[in-house]
C-alpha positions in Angstrom: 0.0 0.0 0.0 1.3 3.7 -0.8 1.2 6.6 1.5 -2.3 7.9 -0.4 -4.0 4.6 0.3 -4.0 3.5 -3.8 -2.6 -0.5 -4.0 0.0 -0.2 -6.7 -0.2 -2.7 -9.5 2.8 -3.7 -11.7 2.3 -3.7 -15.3 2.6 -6.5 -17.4 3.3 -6.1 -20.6 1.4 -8.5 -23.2 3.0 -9.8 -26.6 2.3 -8.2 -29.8 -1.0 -10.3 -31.8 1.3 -9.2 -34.7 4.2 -11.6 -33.2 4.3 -14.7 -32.4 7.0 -16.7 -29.8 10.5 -17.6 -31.1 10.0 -15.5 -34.3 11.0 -12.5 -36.0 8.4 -10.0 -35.9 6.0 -9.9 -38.9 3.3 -7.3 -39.3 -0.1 -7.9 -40.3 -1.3 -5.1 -42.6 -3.8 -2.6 -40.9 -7.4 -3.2 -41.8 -9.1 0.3 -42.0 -12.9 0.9 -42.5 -13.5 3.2 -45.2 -17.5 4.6 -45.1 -18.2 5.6 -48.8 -21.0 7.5 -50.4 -20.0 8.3 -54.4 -19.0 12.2 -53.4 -16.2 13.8 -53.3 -14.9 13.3 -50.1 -15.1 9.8 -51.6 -12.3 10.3 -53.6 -10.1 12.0 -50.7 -10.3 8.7 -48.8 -9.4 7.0 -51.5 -6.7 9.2 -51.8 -5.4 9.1 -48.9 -5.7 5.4 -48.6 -3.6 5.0 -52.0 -0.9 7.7 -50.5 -1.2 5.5 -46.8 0.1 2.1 -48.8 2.4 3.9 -51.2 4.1 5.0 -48.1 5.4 1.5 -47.2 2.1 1.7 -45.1 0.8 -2.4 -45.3 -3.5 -1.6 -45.1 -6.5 -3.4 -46.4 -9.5 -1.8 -46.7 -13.3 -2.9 -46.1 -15.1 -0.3 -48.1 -18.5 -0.1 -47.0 -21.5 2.1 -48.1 -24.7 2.4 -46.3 -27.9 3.3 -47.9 -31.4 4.7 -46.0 -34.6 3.3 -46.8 -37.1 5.9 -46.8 -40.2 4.4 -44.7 -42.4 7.3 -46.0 -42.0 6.1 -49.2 -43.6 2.4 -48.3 -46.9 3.7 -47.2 -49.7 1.4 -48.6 -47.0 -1.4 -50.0 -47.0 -2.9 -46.1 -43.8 -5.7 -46.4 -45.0 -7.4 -49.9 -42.2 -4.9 -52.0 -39.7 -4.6 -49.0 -37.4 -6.9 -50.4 -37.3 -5.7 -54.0 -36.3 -2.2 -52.8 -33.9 -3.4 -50.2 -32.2 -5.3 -53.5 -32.5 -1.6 -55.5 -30.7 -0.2 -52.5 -28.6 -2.7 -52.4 -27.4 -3.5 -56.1 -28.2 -0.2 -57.7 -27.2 2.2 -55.3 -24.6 1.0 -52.7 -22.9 -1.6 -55.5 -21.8 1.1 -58.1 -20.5 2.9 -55.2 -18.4 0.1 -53.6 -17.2 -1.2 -56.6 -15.6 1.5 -58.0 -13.5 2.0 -54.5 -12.2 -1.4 -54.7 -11.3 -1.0 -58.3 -9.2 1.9 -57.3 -7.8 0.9 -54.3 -6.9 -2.7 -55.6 -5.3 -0.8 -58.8 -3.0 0.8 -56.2 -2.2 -2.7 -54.7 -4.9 -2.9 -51.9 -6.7 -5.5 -50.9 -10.2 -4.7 -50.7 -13.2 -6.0 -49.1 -16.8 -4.6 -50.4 -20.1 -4.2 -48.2 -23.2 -2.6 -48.2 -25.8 -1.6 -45.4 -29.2 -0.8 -45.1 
């Protein structure tokens, strides 16, 4: 016990998940979430992300856009139509969008994972 009545505990310092016991260290590339939305701060991330790896920087990428359903729009359709407007959300919206990020980013040698929210 200390003089201000606080237990002192010694740290312990855990091993890296990026290293493993007995070998050299290896580094697992960075996975970064990039939130998309086809605008032009769009292309800045994907700037930046292109300048991260080109700066020796090993990153992958999970590129995800999220689209809003607009429940005002639905009156009177009840559920019957909700799935053919989640897949319109879905493949015509969000897909152009998240394709065209991974396209870029894996022409500048990132690996790229695509996903899309409702």
């Amino acid at each position: 016990m200390t003089m201000t009545g606080f237990e002192t505990k010694s740290r312990v310092r855990k091993a890296s998940p990026n290293t493993q016991p007995g070998k050299a260290a290896t580094r697992l590339p960075t996975r970064i979430l990039a939130v998309v939305d086809g605008t032009e701060q769009t292309n800045r991330v994907v700037e930046y992300l292109a300048s991260l790896a080109a700066s020796g920087g090993a990153i992958e990428v999970v590129a995800i856009n999220v689209q809003t359903k607009r429940e005002d729009r639905l009156r009177g359709y009840q559920s019957f139509k909700q799935h053919e407007i989640d897949d319109r959300l879905i493949n015509d919206l969000g897909m152009p969008i998240v394709s065209s990020v991974s396209r870029r980013l894996e022409k500048a040698g990132i690996p790229t994972q695509i996903r899309i929210d409702i």
